[in-house]
PDB file of N, CA, C and O in Angstrom:
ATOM      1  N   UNK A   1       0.849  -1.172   0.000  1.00  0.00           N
ATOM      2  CA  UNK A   1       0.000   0.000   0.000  1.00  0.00           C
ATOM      3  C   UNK A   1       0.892   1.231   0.000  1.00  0.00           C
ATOM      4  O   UNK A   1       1.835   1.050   0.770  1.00  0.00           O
ATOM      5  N   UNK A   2       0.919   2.238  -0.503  1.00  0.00           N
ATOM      6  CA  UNK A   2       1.681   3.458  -1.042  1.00  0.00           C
ATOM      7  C   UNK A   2       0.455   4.472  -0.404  1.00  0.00           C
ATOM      8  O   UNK A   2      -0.482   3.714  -0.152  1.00  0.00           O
ATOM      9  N   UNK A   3       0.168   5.537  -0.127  1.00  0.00           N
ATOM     10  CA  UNK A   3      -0.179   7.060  -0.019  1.00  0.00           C
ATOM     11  C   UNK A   3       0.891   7.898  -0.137  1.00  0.00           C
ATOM     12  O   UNK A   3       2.093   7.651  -0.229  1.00  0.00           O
ATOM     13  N   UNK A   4       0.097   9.239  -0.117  1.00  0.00           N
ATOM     14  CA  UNK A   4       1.235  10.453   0.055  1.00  0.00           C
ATOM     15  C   UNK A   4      -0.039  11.707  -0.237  1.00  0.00           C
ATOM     16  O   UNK A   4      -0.977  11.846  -1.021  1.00  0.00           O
ATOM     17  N   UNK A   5       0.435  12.304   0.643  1.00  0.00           N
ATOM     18  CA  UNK A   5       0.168  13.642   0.921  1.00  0.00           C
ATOM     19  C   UNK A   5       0.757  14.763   1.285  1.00  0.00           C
ATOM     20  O   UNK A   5       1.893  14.711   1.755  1.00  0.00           O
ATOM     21  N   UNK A   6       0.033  16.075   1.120  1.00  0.00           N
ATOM     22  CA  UNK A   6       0.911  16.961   1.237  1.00  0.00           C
ATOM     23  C   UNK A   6       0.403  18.062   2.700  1.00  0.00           C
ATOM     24  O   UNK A   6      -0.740  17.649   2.898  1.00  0.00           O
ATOM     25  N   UNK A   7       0.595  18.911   3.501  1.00  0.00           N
ATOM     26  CA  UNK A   7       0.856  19.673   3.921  1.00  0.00           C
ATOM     27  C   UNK A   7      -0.177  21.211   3.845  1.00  0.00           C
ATOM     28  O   UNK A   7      -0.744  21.996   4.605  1.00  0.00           O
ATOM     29  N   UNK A   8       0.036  20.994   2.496  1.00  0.00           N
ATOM     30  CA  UNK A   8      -0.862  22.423   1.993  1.00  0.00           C
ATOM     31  C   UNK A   8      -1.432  22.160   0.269  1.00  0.00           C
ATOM     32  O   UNK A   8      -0.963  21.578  -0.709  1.00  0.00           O
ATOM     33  N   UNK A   9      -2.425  22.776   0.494  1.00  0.00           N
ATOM     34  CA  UNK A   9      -2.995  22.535  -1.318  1.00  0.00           C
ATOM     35  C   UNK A   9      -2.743  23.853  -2.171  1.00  0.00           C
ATOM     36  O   UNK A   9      -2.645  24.008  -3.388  1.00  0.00           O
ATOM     37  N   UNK A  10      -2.680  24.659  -1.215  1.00  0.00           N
ATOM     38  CA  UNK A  10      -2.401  25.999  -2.320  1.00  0.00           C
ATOM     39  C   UNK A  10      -1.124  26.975  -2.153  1.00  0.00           C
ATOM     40  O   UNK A  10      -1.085  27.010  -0.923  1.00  0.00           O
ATOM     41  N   UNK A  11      -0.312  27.594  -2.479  1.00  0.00           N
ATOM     42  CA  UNK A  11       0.971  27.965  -2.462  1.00  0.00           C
ATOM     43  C   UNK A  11       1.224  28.521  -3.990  1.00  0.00           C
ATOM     44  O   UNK A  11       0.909  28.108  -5.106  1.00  0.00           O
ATOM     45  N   UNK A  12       2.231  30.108  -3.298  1.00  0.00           N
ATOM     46  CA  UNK A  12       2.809  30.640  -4.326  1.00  0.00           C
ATOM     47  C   UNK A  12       4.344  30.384  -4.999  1.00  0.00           C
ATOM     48  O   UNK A  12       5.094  29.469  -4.657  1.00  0.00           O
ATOM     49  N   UNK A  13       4.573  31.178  -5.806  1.00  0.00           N
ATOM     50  CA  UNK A  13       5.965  30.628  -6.232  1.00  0.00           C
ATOM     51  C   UNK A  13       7.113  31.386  -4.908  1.00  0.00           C
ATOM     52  O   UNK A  13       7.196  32.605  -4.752  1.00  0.00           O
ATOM     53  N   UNK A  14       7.785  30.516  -4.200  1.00  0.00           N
ATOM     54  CA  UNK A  14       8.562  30.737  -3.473  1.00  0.00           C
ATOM     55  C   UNK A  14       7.993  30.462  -1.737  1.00  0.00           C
ATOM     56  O   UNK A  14       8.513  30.610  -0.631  1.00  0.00           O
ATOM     57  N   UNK A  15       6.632  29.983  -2.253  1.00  0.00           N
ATOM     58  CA  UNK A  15       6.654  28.924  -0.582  1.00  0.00           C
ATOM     59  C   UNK A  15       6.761  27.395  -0.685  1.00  0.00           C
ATOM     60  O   UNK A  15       6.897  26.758  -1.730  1.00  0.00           O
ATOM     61  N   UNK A  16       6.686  26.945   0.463  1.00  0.00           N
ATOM     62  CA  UNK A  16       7.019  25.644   0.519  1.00  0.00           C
ATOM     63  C   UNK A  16       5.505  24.539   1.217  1.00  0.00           C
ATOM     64  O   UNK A  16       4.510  24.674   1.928  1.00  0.00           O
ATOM     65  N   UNK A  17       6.095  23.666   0.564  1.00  0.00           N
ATOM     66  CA  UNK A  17       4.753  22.315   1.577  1.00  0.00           C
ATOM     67  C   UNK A  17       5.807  20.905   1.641  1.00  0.00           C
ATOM     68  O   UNK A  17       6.746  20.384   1.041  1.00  0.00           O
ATOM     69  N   UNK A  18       5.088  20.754   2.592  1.00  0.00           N
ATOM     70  CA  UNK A  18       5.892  18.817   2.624  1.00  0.00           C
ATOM     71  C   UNK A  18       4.956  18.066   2.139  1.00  0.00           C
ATOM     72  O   UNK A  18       3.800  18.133   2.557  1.00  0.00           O
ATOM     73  N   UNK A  19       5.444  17.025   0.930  1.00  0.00           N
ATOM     74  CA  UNK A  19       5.318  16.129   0.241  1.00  0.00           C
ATOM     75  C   UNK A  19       5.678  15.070   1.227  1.00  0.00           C
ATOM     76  O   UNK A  19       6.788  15.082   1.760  1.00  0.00           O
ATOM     77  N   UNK A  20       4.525  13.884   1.574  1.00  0.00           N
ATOM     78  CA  UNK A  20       4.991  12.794   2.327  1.00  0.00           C
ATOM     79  C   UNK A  20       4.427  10.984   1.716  1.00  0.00           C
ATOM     80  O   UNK A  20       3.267  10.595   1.577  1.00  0.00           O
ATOM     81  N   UNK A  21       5.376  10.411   1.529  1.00  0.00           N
ATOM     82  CA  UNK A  21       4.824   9.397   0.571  1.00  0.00           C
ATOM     83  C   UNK A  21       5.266   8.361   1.673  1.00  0.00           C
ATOM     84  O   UNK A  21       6.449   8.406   2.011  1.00  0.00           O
ATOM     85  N   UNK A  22       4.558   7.563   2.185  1.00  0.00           N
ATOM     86  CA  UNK A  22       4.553   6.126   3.222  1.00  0.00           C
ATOM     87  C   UNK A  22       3.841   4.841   1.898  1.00  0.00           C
ATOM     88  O   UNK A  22       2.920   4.697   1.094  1.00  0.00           O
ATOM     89  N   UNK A  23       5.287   4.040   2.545  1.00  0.00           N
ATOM     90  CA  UNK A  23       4.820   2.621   1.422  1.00  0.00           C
ATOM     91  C   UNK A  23       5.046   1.486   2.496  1.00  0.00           C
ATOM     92  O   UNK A  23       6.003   1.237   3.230  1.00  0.00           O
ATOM     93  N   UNK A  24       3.729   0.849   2.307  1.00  0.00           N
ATOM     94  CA  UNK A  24       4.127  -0.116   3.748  1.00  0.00           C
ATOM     95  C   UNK A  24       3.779  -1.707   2.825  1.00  0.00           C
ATOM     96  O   UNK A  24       3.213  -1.864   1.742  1.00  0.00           O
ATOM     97  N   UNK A  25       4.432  -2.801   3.853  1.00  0.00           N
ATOM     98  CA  UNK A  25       4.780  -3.391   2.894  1.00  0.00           C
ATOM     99  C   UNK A  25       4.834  -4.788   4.061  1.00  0.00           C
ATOM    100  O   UNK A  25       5.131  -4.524   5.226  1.00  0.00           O
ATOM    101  N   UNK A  26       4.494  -6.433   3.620  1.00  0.00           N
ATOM    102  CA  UNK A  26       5.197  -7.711   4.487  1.00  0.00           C
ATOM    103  C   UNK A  26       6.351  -7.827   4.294  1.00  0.00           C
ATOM    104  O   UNK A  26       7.112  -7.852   5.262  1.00  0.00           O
ATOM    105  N   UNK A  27       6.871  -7.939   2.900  1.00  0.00           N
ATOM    106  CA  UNK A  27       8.155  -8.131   2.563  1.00  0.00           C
ATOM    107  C   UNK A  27       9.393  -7.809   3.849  1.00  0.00           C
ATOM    108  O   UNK A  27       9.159  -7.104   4.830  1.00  0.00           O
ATOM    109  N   UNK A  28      10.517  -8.391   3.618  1.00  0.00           N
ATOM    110  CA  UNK A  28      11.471  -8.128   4.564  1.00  0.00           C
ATOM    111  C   UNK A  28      12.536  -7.740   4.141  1.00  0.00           C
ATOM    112  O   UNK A  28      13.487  -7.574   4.904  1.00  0.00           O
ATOM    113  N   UNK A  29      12.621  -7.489   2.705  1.00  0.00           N
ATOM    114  CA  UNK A  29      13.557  -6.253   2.047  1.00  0.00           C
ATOM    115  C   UNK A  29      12.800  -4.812   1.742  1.00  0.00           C
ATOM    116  O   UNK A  29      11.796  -4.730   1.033  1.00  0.00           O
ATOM    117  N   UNK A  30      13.334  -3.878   2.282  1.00  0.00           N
ATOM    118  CA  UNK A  30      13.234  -2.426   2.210  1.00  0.00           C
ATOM    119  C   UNK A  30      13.091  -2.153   0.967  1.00  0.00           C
ATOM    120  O   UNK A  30      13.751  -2.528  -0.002  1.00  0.00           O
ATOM    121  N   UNK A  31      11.609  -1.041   1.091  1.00  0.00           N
ATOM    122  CA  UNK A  31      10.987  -0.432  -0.076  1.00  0.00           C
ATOM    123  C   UNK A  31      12.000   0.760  -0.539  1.00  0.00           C
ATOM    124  O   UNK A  31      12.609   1.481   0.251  1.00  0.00           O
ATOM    125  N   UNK A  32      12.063   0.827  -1.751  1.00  0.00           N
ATOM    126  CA  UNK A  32      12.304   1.931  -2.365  1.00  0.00           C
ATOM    127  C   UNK A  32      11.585   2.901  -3.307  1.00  0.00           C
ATOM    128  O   UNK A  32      11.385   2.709  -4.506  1.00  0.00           O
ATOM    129  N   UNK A  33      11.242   3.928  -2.616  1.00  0.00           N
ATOM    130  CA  UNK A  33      10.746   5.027  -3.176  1.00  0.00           C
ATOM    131  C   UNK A  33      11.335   6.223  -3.579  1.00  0.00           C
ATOM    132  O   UNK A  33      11.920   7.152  -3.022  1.00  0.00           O
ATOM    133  N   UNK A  34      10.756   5.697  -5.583  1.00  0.00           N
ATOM    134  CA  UNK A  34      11.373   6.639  -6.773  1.00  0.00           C
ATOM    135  C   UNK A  34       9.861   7.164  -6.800  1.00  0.00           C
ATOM    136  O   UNK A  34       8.716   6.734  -6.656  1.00  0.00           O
ATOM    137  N   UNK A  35      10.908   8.986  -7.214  1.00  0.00           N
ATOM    138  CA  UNK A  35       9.699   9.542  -7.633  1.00  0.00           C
ATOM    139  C   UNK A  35       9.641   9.971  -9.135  1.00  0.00           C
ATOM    140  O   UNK A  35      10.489   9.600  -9.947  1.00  0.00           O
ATOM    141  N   UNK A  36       8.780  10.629  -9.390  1.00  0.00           N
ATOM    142  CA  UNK A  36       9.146  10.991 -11.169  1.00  0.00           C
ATOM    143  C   UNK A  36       9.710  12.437 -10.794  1.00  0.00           C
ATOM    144  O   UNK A  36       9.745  12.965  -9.683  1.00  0.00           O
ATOM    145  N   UNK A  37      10.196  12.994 -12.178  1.00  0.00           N
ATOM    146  CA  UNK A  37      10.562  14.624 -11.729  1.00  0.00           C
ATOM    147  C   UNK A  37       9.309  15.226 -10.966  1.00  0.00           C
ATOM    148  O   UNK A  37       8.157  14.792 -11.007  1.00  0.00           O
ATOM    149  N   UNK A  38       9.898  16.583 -10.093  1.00  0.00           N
ATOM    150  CA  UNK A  38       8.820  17.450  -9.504  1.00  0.00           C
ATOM    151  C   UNK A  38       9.061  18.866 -10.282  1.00  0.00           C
ATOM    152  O   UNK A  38       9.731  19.758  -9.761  1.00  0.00           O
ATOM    153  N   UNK A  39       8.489  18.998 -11.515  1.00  0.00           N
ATOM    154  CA  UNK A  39       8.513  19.776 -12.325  1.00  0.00           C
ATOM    155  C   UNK A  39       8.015  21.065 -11.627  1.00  0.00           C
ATOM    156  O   UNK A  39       6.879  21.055 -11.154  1.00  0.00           O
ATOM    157  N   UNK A  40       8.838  22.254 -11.522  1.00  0.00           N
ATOM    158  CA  UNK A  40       7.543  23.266 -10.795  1.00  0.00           C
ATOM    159  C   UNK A  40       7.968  23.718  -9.348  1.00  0.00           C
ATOM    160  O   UNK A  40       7.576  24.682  -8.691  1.00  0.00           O
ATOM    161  N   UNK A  41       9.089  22.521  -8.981  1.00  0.00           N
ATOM    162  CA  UNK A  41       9.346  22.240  -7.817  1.00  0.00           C
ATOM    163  C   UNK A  41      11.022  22.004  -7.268  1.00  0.00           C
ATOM    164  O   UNK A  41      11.567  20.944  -7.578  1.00  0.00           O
ATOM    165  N   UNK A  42      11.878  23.154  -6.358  1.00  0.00           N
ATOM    166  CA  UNK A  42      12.891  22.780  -6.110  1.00  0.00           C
ATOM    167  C   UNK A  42      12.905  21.873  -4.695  1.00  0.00           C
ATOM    168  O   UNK A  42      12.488  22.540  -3.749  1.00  0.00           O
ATOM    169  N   UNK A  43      13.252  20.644  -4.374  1.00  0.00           N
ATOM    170  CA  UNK A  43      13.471  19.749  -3.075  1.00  0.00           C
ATOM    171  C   UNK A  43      14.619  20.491  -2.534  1.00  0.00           C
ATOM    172  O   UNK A  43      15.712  20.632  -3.082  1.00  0.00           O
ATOM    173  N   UNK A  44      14.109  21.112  -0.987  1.00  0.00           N
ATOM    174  CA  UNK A  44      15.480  21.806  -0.306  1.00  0.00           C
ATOM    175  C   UNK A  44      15.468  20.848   0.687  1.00  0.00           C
ATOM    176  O   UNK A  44      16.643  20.727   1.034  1.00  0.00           O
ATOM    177  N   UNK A  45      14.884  20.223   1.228  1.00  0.00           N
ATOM    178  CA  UNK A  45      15.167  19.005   2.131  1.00  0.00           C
ATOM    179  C   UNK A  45      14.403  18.092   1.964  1.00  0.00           C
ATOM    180  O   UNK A  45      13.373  18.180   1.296  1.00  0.00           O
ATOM    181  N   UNK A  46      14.984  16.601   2.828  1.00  0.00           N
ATOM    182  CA  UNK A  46      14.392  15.731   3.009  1.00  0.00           C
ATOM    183  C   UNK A  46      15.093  14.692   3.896  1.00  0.00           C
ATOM    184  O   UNK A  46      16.300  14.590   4.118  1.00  0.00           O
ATOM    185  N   UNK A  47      13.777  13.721   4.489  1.00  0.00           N
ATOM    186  CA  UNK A  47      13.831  12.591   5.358  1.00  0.00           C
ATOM    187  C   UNK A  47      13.345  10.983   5.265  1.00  0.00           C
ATOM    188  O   UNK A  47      12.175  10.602   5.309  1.00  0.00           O
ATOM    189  N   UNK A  48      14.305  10.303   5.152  1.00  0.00           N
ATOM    190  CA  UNK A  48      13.675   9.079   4.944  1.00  0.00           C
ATOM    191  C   UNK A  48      13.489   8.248   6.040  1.00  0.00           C
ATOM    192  O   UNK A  48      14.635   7.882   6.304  1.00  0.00           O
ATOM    193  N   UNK A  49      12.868   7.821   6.698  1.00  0.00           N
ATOM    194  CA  UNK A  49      12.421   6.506   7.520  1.00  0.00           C
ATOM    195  C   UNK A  49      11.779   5.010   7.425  1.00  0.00           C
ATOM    196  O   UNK A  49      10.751   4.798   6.782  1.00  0.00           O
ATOM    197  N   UNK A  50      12.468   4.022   8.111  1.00  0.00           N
ATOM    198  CA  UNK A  50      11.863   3.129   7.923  1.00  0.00           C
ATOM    199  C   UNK A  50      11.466   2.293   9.251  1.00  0.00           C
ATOM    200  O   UNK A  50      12.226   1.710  10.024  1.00  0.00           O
ATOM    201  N   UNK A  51      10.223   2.389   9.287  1.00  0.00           N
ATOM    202  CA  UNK A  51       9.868   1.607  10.629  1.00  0.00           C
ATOM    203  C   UNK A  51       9.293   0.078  10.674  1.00  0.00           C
ATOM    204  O   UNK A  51       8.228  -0.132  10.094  1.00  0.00           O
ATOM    205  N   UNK A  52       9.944  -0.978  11.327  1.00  0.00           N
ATOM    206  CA  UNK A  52       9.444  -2.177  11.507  1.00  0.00           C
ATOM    207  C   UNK A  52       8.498  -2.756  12.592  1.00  0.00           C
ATOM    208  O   UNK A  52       8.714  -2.656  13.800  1.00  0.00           O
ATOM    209  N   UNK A  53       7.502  -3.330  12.074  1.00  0.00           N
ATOM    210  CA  UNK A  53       6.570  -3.500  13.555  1.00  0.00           C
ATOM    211  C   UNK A  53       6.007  -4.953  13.019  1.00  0.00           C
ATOM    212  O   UNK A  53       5.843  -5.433  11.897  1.00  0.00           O
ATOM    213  N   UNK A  54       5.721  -5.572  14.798  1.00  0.00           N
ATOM    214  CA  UNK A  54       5.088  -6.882  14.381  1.00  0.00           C
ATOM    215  C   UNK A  54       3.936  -7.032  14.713  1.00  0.00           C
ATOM    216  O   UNK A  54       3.566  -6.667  15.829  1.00  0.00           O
ATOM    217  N   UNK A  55       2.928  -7.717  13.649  1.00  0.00           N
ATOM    218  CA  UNK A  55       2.018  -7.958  13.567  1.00  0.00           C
ATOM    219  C   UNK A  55       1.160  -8.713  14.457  1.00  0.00           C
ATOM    220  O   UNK A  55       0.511  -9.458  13.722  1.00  0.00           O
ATOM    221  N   UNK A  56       0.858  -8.884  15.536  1.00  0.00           N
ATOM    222  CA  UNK A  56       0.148  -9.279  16.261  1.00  0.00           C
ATOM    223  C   UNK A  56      -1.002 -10.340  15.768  1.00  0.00           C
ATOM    224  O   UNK A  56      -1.256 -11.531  15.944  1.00  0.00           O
ATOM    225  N   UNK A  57      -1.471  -9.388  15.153  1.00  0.00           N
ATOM    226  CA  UNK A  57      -3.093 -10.018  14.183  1.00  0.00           C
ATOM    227  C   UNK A  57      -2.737 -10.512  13.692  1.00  0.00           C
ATOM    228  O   UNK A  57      -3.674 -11.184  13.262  1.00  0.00           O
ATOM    229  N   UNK A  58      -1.343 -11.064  12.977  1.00  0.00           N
ATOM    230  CA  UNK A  58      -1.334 -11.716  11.887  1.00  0.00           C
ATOM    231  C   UNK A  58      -0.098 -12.642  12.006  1.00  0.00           C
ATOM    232  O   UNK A  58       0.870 -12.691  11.248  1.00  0.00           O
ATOM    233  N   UNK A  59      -0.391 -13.502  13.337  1.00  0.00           N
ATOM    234  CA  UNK A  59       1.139 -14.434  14.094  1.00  0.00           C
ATOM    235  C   UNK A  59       1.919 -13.863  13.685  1.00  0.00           C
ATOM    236  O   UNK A  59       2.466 -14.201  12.636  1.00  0.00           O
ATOM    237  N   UNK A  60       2.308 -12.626  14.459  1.00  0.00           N
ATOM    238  CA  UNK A  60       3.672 -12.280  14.002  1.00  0.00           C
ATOM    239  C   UNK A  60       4.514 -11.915  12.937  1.00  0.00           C
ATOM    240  O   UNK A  60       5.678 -11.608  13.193  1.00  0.00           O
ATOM    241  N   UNK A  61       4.162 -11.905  11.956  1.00  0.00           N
ATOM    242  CA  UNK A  61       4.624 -11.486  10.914  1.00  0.00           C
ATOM    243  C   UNK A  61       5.013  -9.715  10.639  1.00  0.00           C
ATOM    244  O   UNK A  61       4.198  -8.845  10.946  1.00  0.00           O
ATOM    245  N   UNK A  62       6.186  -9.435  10.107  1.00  0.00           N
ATOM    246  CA  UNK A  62       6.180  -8.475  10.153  1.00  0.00           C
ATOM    247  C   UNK A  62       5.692  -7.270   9.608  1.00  0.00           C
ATOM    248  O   UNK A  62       5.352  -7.563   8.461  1.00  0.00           O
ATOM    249  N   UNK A  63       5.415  -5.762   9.858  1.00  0.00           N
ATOM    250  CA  UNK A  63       5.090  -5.187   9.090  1.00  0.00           C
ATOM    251  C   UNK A  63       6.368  -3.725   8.550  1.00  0.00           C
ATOM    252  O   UNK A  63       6.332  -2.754   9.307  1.00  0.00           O
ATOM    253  N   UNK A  64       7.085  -3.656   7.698  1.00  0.00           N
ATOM    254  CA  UNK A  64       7.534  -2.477   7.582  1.00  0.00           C
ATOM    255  C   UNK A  64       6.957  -1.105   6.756  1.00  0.00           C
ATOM    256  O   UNK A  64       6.368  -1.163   5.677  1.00  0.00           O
ATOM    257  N   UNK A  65       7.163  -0.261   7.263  1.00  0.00           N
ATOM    258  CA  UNK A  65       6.255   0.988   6.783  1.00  0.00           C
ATOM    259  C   UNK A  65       7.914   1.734   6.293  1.00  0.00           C
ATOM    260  O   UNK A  65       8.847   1.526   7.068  1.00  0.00           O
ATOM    261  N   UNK A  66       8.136   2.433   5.226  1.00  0.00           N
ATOM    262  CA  UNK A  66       8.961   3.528   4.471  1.00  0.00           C
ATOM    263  C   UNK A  66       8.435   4.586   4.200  1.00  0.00           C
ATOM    264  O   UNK A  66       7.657   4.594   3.246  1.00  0.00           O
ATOM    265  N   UNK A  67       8.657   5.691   4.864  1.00  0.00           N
ATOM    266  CA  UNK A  67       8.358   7.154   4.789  1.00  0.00           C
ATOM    267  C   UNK A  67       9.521   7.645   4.138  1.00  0.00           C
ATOM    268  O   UNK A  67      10.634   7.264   4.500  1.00  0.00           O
ATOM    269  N   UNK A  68       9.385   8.358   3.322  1.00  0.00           N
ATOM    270  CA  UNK A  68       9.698   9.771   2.253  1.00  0.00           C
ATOM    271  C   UNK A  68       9.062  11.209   2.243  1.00  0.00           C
ATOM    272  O   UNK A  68       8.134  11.591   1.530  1.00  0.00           O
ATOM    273  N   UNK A  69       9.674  11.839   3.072  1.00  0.00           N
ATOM    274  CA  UNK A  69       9.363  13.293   3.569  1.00  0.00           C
ATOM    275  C   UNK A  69      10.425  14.162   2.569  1.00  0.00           C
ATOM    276  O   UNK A  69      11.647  14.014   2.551  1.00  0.00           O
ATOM    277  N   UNK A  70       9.533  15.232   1.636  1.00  0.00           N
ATOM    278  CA  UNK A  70      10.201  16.252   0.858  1.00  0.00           C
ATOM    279  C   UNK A  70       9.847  17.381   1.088  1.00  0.00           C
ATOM    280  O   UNK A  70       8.638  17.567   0.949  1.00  0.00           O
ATOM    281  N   UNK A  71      10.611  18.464   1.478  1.00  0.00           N
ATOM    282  CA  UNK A  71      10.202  19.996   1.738  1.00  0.00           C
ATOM    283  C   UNK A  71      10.618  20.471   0.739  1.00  0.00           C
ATOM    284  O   UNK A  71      11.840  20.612   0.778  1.00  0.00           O
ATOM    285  N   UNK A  72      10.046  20.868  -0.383  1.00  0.00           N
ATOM    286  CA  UNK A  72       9.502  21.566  -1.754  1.00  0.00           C
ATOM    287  C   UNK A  72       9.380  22.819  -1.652  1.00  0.00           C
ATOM    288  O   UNK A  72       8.550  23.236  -0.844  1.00  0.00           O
ATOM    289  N   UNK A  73      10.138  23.733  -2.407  1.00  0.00           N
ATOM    290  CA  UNK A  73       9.366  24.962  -2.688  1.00  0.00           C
ATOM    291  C   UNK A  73       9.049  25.290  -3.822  1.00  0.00           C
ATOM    292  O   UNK A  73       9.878  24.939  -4.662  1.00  0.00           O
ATOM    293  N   UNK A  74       8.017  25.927  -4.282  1.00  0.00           N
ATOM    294  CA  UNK A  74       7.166  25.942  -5.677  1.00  0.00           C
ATOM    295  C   UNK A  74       8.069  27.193  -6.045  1.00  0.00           C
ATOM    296  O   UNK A  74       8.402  28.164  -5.365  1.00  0.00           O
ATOM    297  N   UNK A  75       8.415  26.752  -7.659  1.00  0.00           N
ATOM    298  CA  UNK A  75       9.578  27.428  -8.568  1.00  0.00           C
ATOM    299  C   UNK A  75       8.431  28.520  -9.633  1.00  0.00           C
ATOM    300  O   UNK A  75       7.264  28.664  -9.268  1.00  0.00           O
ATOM    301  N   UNK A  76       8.904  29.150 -10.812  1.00  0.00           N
ATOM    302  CA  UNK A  76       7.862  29.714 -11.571  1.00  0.00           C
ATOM    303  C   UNK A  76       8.501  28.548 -12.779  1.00  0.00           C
ATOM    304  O   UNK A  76       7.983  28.468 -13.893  1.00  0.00           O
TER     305      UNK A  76
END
């Protein structure tokens, strides 16, 4: 399962919003999240995380979640 959201919906040229894309996943090799260009858009920071948790509901099995946090500011 993949989402992502942002922060703010409306913005001028020269503010910023965080772009946040979480991909969660059973697998037990780490997701990688590519994005396409952000046309429109310079990336002045960012954070990646990856959190592992076990599944209770589901004997144990694991769950990992990958967050991708981008602080964007809108270009002309």
């Amino acid at each position: 399962e993949v989402t992502a959201s942002v922060d703010r919906t409306h913005l001028r040229v020269g503010e910023e919003l965080m772009l946040t894309i979480r991909a969660q996943t059973r697998a037990a090799d780490p997701v990688e999240i590519m994005l396409p260009p952000l046309n429109g858009f310079a990336i002045v920071g960012s954070r990646d995380m990856t959190e592992v948790a076990i599944d209770g509901a589901t004997g144990g099995r694991s769950v990992r979640t990958t967050v991708r946090e981008l602080q964007l500011r809108a270009q002309q």
